[in-house]
VEXZANU-24219 format. One record per atom (N, C-alpha, C, O, CB): residue number from 1; residue in one letter; atom name; x, y, z. Coordinates in Angstrom, 1 decimal, always signed. Glycine has a CB too. Layout:
% VEXZANU-24219
resi, resn, name, u, v, w
NUM, a, CA, X, Y, Z
...
END
This chain:
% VEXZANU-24219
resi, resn, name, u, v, w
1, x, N, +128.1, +70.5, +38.0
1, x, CA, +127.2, +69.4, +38.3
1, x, C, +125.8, +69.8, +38.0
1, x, O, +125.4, +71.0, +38.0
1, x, CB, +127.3, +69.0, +39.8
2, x, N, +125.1, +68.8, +37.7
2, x, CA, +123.4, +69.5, +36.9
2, x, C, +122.9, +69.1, +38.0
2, x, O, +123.4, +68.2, +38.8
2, x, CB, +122.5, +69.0, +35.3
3, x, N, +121.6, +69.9, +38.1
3, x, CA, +120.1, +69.4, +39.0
3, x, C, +119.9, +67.7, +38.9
3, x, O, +120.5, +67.1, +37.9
3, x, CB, +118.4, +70.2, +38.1
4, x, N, +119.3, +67.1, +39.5
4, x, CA, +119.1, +65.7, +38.9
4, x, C, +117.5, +65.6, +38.9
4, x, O, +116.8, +66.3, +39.6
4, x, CB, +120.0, +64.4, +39.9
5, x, N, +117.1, +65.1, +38.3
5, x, CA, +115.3, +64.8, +38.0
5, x, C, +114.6, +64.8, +39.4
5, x, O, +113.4, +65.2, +39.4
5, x, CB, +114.9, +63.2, +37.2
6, x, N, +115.1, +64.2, +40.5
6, x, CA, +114.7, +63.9, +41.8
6, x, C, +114.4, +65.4, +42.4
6, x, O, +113.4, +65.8, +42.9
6, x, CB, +115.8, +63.0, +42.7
7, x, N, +115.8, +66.2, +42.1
7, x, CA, +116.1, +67.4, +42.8
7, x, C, +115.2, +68.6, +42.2
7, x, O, +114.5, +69.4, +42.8
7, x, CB, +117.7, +67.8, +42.7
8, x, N, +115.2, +68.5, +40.9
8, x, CA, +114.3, +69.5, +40.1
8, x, C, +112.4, +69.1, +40.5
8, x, O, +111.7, +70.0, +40.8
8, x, CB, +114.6, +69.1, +38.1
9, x, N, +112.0, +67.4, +40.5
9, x, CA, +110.7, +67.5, +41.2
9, x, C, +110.3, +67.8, +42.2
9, x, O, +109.1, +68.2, +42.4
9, x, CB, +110.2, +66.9, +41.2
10, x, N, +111.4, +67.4, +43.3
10, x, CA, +111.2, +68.1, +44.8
10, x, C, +111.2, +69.6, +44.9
10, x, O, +110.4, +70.0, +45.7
10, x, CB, +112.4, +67.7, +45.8
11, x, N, +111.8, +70.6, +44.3
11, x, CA, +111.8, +71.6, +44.0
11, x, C, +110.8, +72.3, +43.2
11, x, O, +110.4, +73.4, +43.4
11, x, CB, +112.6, +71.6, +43.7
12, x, N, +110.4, +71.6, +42.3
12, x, CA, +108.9, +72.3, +41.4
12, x, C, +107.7, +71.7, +42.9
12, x, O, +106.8, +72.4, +43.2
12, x, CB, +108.4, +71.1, +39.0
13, x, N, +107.8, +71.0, +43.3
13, x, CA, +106.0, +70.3, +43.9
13, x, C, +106.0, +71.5, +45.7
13, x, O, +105.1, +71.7, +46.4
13, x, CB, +106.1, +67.3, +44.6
14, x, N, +107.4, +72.1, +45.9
14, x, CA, +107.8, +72.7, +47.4
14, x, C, +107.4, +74.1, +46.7
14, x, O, +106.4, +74.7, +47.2
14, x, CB, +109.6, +72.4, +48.2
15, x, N, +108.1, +74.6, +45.6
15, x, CA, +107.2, +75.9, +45.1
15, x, C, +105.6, +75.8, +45.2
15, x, O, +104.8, +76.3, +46.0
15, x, CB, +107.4, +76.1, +43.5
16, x, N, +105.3, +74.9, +44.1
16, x, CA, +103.7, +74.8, +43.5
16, x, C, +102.9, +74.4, +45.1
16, x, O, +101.7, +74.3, +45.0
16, x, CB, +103.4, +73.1, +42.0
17, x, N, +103.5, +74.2, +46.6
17, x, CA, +102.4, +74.0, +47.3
17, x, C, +102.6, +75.5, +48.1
17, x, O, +101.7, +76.0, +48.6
17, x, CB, +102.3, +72.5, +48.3
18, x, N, +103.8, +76.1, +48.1
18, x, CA, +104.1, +77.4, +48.8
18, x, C, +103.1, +78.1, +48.1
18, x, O, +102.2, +78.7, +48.7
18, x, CB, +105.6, +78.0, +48.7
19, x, N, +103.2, +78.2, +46.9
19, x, CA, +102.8, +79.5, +46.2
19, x, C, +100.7, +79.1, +46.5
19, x, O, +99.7, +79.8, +46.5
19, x, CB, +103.6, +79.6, +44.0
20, x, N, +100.9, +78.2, +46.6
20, x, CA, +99.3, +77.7, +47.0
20, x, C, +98.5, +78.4, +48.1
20, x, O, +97.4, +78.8, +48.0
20, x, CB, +99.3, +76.1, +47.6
21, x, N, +99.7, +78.5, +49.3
21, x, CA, +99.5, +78.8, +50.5
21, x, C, +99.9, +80.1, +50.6
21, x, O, +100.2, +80.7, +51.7
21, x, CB, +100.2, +78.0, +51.2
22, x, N, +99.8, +80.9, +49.2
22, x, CA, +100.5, +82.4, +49.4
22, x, C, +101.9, +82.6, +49.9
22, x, O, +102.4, +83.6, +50.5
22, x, CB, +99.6, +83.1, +50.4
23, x, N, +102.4, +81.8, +49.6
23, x, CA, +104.4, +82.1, +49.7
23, x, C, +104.7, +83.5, +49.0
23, x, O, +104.4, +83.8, +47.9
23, x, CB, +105.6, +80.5, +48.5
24, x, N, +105.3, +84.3, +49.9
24, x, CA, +105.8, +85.4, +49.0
24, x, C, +107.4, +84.9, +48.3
24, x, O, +108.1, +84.0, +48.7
24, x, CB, +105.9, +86.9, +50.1
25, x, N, +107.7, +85.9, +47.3
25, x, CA, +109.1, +85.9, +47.0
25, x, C, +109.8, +84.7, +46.9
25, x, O, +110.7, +84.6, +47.7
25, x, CB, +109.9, +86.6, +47.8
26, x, N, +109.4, +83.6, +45.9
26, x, CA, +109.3, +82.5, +45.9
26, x, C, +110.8, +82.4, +45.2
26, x, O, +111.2, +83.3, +44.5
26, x, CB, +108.0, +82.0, +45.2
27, x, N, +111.4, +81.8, +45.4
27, x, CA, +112.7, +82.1, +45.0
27, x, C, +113.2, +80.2, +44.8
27, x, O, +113.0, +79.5, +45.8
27, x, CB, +113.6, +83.3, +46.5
28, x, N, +113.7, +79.4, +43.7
28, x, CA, +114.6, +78.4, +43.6
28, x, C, +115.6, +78.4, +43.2
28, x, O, +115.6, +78.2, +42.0
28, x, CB, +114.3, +77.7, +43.2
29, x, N, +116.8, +78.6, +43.9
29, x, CA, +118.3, +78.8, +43.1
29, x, C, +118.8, +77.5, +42.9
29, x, O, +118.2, +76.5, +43.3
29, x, CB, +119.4, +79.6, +44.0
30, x, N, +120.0, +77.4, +42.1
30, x, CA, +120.6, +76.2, +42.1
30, x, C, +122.0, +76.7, +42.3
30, x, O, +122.5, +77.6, +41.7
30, x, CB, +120.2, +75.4, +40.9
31, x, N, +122.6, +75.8, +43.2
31, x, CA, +123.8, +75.6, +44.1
31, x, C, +124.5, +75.1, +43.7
31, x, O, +125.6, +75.5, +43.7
31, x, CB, +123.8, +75.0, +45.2
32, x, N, +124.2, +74.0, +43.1
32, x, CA, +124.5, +72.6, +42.6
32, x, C, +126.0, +73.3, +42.1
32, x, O, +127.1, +72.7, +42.5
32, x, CB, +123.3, +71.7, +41.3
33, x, N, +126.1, +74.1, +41.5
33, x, CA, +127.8, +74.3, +41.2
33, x, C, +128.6, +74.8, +42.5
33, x, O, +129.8, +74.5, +42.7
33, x, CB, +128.1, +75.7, +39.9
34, x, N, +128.0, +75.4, +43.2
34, x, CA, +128.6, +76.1, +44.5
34, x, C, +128.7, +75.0, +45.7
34, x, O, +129.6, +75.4, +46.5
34, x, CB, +127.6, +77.5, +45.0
35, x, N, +128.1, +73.9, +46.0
35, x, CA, +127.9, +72.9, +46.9
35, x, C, +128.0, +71.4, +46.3
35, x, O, +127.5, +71.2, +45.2
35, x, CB, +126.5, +73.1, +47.6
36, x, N, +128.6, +70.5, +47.0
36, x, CA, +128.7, +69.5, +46.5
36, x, C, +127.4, +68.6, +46.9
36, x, O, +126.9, +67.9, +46.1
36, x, CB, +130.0, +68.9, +46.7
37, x, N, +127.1, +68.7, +47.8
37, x, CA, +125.8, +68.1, +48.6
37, x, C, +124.6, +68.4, +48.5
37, x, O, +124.0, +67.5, +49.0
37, x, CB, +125.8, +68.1, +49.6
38, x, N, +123.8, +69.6, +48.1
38, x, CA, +122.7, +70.4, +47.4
38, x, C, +122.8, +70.9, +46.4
38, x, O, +123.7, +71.6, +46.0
38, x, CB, +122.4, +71.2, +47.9
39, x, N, +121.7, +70.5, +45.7
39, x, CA, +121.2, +70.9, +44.5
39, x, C, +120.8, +72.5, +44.2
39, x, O, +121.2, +73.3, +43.4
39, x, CB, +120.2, +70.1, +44.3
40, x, N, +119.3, +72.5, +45.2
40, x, CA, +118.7, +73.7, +45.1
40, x, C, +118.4, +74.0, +46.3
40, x, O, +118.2, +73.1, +47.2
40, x, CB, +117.6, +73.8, +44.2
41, x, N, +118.2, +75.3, +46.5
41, x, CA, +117.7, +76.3, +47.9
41, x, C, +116.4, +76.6, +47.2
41, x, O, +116.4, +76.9, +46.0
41, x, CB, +118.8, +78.0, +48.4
42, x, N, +115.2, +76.6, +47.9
42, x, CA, +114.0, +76.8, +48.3
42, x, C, +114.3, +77.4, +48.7
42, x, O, +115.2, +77.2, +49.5
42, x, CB, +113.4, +76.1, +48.7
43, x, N, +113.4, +79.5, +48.9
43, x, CA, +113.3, +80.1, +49.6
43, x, C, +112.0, +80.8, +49.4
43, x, O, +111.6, +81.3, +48.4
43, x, CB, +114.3, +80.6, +49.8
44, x, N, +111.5, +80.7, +50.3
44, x, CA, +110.0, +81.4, +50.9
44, x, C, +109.9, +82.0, +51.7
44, x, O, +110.3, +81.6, +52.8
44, x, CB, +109.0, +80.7, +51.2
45, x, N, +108.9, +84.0, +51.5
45, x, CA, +109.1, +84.5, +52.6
45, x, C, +107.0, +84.2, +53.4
45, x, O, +106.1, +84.5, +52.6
45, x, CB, +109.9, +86.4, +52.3
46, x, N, +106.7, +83.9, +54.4
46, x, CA, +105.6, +84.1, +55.0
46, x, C, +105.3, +85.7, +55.9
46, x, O, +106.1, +86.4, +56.6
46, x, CB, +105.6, +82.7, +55.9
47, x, N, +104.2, +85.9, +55.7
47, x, CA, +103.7, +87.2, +56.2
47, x, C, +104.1, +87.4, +57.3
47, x, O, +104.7, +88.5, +57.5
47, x, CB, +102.3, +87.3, +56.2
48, x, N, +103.7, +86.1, +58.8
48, x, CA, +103.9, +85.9, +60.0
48, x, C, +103.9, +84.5, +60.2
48, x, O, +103.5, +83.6, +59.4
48, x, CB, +103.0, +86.6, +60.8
49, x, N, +104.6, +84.3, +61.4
49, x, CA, +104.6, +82.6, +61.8
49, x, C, +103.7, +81.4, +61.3
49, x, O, +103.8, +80.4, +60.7
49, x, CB, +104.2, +82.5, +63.4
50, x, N, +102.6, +82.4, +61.9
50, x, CA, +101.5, +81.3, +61.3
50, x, C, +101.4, +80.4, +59.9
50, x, O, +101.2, +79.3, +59.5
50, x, CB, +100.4, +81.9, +61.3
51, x, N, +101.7, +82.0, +59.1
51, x, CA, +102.0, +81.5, +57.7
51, x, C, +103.0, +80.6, +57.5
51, x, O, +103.0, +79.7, +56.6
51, x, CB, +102.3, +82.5, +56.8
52, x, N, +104.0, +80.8, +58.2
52, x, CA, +105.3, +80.2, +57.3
52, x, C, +104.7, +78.6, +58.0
52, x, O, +104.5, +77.6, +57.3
52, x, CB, +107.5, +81.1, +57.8
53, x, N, +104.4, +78.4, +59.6
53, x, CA, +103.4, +76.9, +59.6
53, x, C, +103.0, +76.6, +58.7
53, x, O, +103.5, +75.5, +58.4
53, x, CB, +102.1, +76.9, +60.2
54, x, N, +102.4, +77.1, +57.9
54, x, CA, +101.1, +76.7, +56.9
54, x, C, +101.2, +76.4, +55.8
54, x, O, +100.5, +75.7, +55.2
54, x, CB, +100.2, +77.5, +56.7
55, x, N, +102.7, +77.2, +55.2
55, x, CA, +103.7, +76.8, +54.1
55, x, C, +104.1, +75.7, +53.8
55, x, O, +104.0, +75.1, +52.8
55, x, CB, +104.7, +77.4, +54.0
56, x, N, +105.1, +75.2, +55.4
56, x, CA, +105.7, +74.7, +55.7
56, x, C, +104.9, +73.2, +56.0
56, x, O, +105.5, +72.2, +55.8
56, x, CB, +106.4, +75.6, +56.5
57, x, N, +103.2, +73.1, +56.5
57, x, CA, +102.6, +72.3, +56.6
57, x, C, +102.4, +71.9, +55.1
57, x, O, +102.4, +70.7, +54.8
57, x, CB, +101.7, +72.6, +57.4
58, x, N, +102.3, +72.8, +54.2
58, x, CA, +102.0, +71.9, +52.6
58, x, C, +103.0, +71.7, +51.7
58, x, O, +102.8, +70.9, +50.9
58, x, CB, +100.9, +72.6, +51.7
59, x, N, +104.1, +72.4, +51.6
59, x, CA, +105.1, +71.4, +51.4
59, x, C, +105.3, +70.1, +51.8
59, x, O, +105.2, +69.1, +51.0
59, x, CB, +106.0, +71.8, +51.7
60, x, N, +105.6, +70.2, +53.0
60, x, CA, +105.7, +68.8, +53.6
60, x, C, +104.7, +67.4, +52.8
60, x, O, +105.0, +66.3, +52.4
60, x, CB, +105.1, +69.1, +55.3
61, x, N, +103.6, +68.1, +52.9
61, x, CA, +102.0, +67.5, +52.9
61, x, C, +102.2, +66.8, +51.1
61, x, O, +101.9, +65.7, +50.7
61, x, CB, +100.4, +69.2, +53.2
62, x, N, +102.7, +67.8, +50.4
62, x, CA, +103.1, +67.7, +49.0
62, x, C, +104.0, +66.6, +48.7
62, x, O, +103.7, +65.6, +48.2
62, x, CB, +103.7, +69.0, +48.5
63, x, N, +105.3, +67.2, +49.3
63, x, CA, +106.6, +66.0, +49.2
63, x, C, +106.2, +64.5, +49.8
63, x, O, +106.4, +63.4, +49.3
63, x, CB, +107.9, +66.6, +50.3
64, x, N, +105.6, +64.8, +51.0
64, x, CA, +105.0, +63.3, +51.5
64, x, C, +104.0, +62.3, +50.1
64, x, O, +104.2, +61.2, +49.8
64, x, CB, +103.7, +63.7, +53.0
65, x, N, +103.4, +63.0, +49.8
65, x, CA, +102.4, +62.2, +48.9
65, x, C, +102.9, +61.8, +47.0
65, x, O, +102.4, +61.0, +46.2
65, x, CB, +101.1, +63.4, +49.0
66, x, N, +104.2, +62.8, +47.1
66, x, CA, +104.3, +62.2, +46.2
66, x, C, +106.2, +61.3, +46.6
66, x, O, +107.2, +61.5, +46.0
66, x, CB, +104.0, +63.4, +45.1
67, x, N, +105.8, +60.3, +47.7
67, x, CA, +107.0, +59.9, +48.3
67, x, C, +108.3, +60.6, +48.4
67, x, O, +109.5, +60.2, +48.3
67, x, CB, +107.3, +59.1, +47.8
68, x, N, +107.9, +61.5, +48.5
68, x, CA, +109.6, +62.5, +49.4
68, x, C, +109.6, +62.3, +50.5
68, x, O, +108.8, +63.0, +51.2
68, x, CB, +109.9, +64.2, +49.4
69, x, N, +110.5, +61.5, +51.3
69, x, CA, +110.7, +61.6, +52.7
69, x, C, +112.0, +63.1, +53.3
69, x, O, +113.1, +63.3, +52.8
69, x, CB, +111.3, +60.0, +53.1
70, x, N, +111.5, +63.7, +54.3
70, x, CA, +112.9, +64.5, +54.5
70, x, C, +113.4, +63.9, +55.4
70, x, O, +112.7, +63.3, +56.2
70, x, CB, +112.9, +65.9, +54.8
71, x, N, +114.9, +64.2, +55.4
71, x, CA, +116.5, +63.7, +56.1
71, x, C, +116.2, +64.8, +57.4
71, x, O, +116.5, +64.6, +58.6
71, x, CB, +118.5, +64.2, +54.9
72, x, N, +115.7, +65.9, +57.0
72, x, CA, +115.8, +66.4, +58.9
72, x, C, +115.0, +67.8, +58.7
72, x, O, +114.8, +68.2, +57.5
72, x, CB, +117.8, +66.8, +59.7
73, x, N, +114.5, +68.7, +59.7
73, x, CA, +114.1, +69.7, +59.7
73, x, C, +114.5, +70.5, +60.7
73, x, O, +114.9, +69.9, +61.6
73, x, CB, +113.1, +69.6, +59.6
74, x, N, +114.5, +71.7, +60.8
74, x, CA, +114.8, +72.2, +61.9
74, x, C, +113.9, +73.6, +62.1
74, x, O, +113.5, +74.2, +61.1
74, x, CB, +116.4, +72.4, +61.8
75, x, N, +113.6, +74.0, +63.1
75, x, CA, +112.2, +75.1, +63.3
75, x, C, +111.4, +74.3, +63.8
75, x, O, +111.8, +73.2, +64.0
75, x, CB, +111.4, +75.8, +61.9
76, x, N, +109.9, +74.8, +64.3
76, x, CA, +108.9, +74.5, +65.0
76, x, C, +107.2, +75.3, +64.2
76, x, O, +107.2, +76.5, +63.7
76, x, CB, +109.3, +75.0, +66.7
77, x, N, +106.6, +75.0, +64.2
77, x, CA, +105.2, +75.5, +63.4
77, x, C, +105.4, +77.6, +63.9
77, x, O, +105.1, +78.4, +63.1
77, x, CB, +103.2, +74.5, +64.4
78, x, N, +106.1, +77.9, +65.3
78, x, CA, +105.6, +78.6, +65.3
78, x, C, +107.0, +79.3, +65.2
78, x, O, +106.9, +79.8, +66.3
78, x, CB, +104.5, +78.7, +66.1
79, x, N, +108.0, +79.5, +64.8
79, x, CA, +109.3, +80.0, +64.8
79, x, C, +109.3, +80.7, +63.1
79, x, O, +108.6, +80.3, +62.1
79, x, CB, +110.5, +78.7, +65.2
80, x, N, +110.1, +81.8, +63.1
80, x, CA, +110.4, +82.5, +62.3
80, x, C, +111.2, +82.1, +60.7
80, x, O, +111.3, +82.8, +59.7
80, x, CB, +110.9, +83.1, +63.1
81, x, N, +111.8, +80.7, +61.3
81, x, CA, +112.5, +80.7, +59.9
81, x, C, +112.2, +78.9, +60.2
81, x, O, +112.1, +78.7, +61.4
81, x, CB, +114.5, +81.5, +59.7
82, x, N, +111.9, +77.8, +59.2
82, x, CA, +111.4, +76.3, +59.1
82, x, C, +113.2, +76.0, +58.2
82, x, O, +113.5, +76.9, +57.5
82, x, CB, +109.4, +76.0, +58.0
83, x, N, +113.8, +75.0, +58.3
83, x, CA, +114.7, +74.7, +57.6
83, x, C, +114.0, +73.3, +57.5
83, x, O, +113.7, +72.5, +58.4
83, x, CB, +116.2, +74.8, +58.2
84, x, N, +113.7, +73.2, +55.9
84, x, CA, +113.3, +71.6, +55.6
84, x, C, +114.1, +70.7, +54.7
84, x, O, +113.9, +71.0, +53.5
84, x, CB, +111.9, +71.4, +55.0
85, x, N, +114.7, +70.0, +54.8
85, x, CA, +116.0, +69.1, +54.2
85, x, C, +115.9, +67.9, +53.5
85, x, O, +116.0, +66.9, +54.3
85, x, CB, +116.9, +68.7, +55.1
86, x, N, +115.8, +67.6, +52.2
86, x, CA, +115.4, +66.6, +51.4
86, x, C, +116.2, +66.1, +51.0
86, x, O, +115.9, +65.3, +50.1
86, x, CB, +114.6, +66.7, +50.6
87, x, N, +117.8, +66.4, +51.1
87, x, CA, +118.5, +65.6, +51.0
87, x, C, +119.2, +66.8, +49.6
87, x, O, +119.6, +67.9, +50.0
87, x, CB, +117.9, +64.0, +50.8
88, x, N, +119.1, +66.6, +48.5
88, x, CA, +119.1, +67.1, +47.3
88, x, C, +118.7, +68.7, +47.3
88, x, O, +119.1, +69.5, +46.5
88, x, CB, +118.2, +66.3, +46.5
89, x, N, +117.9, +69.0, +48.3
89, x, CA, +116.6, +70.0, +48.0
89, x, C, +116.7, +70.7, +49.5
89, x, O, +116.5, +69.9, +50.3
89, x, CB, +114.8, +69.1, +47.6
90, x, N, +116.9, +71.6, +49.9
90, x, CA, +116.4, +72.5, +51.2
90, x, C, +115.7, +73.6, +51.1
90, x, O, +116.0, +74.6, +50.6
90, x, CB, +117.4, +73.1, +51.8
91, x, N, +114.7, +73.4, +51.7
91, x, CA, +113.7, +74.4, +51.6
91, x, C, +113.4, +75.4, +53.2
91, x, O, +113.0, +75.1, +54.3
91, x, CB, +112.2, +73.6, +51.2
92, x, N, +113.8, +76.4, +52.7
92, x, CA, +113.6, +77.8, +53.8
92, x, C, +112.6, +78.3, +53.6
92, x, O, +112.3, +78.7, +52.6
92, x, CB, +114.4, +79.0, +53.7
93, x, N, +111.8, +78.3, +55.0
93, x, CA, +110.5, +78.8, +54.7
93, x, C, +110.8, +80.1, +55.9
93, x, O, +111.3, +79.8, +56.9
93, x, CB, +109.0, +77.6, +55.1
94, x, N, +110.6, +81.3, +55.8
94, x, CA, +111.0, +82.4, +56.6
94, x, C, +110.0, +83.7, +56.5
94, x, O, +109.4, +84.1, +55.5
94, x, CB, +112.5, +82.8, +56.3
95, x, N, +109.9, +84.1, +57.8
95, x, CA, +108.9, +85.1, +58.3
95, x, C, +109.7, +86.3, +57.1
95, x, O, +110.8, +86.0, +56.8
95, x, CB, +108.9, +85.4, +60.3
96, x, N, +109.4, +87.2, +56.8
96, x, CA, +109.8, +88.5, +56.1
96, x, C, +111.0, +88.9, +56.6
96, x, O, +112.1, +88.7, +56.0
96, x, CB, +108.9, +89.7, +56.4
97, x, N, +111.0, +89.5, +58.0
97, x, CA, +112.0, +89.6, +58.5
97, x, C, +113.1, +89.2, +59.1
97, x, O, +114.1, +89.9, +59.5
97, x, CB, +111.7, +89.9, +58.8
98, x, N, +112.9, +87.5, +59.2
98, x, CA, +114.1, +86.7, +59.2
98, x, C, +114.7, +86.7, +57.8
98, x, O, +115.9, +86.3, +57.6
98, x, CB, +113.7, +85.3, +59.8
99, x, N, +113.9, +87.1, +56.9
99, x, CA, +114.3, +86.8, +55.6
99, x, C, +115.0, +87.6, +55.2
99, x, O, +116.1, +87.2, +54.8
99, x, CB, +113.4, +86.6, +54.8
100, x, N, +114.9, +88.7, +55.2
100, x, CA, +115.7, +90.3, +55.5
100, x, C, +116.8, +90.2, +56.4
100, x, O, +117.8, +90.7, +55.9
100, x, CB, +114.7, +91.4, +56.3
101, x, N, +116.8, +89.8, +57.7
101, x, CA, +118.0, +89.8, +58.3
101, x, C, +118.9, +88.8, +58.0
101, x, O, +120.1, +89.2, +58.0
101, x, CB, +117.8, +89.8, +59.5
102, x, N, +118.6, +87.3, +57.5
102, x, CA, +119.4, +86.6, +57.5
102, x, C, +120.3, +86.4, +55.5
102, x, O, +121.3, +85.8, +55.1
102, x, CB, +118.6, +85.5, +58.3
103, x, N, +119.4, +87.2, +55.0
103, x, CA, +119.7, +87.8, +53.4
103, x, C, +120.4, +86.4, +52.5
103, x, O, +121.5, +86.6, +52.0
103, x, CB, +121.1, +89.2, +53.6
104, x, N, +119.7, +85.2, +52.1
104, x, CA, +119.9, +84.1, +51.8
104, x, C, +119.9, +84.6, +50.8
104, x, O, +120.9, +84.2, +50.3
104, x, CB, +119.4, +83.1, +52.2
105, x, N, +119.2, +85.5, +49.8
105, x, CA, +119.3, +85.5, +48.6
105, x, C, +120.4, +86.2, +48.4
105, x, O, +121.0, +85.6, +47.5
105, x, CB, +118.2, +85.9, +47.9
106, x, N, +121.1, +87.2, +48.7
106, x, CA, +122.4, +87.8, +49.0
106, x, C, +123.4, +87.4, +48.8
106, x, O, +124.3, +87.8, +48.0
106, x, CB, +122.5, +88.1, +50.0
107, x, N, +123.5, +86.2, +50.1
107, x, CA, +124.5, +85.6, +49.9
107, x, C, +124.6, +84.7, +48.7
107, x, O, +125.7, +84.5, +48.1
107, x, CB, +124.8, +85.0, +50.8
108, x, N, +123.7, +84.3, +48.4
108, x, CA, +123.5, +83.0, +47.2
108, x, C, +123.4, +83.8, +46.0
108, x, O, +123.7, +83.1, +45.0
108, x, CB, +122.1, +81.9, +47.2
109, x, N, +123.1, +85.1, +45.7
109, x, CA, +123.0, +86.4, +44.6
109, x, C, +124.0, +85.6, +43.5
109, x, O, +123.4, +85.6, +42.4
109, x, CB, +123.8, +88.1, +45.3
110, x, N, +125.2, +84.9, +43.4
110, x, CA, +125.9, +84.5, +41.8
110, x, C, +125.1, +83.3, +41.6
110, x, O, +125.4, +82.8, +40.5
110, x, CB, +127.8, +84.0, +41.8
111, x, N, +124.2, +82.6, +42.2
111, x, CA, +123.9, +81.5, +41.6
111, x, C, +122.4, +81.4, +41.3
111, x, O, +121.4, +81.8, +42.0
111, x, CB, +124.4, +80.3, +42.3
112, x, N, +122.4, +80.6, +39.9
112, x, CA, +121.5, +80.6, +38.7
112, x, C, +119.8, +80.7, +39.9
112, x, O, +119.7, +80.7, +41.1
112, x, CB, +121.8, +78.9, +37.4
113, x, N, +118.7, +80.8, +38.8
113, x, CA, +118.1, +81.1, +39.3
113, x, C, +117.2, +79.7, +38.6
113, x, O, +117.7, +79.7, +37.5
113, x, CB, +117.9, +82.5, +39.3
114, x, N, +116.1, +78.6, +38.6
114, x, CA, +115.0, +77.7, +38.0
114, x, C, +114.3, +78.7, +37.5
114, x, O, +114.2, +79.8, +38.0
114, x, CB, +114.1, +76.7, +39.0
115, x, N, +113.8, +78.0, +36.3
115, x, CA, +113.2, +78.4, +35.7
115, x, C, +111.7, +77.4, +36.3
115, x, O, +111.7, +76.3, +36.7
115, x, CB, +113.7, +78.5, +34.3
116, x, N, +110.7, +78.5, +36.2
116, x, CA, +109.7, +77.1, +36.6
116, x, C, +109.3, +76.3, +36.2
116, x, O, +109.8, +76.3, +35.0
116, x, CB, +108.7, +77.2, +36.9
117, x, N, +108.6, +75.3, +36.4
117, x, CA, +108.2, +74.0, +35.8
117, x, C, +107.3, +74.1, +34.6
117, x, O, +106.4, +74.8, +34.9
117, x, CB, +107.5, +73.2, +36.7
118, x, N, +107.4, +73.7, +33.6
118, x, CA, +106.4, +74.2, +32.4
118, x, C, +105.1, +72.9, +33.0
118, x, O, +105.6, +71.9, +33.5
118, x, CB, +107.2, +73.9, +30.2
119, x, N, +104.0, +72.9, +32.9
119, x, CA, +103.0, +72.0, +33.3
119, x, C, +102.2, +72.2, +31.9
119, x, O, +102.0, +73.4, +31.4
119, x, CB, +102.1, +72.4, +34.9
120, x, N, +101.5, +70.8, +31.1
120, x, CA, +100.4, +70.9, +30.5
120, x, C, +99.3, +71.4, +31.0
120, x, O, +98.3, +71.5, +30.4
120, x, CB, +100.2, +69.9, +30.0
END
């Protein structure tokens, strides 16, 4: 199954505001062969809480404006790991060490990696 245009721009605009906000280890896989219901995993590691807030505040802030509504979230500004769900698109925003313990790139390690968005 391919990315679909929806899933690839929700995915380039949730990088381009992480990496804004200093997202470490910016990571977009694609699932889309491994899941029938997701496209791509979004994963971002933040320094401390606050950061991953602040990530997790401009993504949001990003997707909103360019009409992305999300289907659900789960986390709080000040918790260690943000699950944000766009349907197509899930974005993990996680402290270092949730990111380390819970080893999402690990498990997801066989599947492909986005290339980034070429921008004029």
């Amino acid at each position: 199954m391919a990315i679909s245009p929806t899933a690839r721009e929700i995915a380039d605009l949730a990088v381009g505001a992480a990496s804004d906000k200093l997202g470490q280890d910016i990571r977009a896989l694609d699932v889309s062969q491994r899941l029938g219901i997701v496209d791509v995993f979004v994963l971002v590691s933040g320094s401390n809480e606050r950061q991953v807030g602040a990530i997790v505040d401009a993504v949001e802030q990003a997707l909103w404006q360019a009409g992305h509504k999300p289907v659900g979230r789960e986390g709080g500004r000040e918790d260690p790991w943000v699950l944000l769900d766009y349907g197509e698109v899930v974005i993990h925003v996680q402290h270092r060490e949730a990111r380390s313990t819970y080893a999402l790139d690990r498990l997801w390690k066989d599947c492909g990696e986005l290339e980034p968005a070429v921008t004029a």
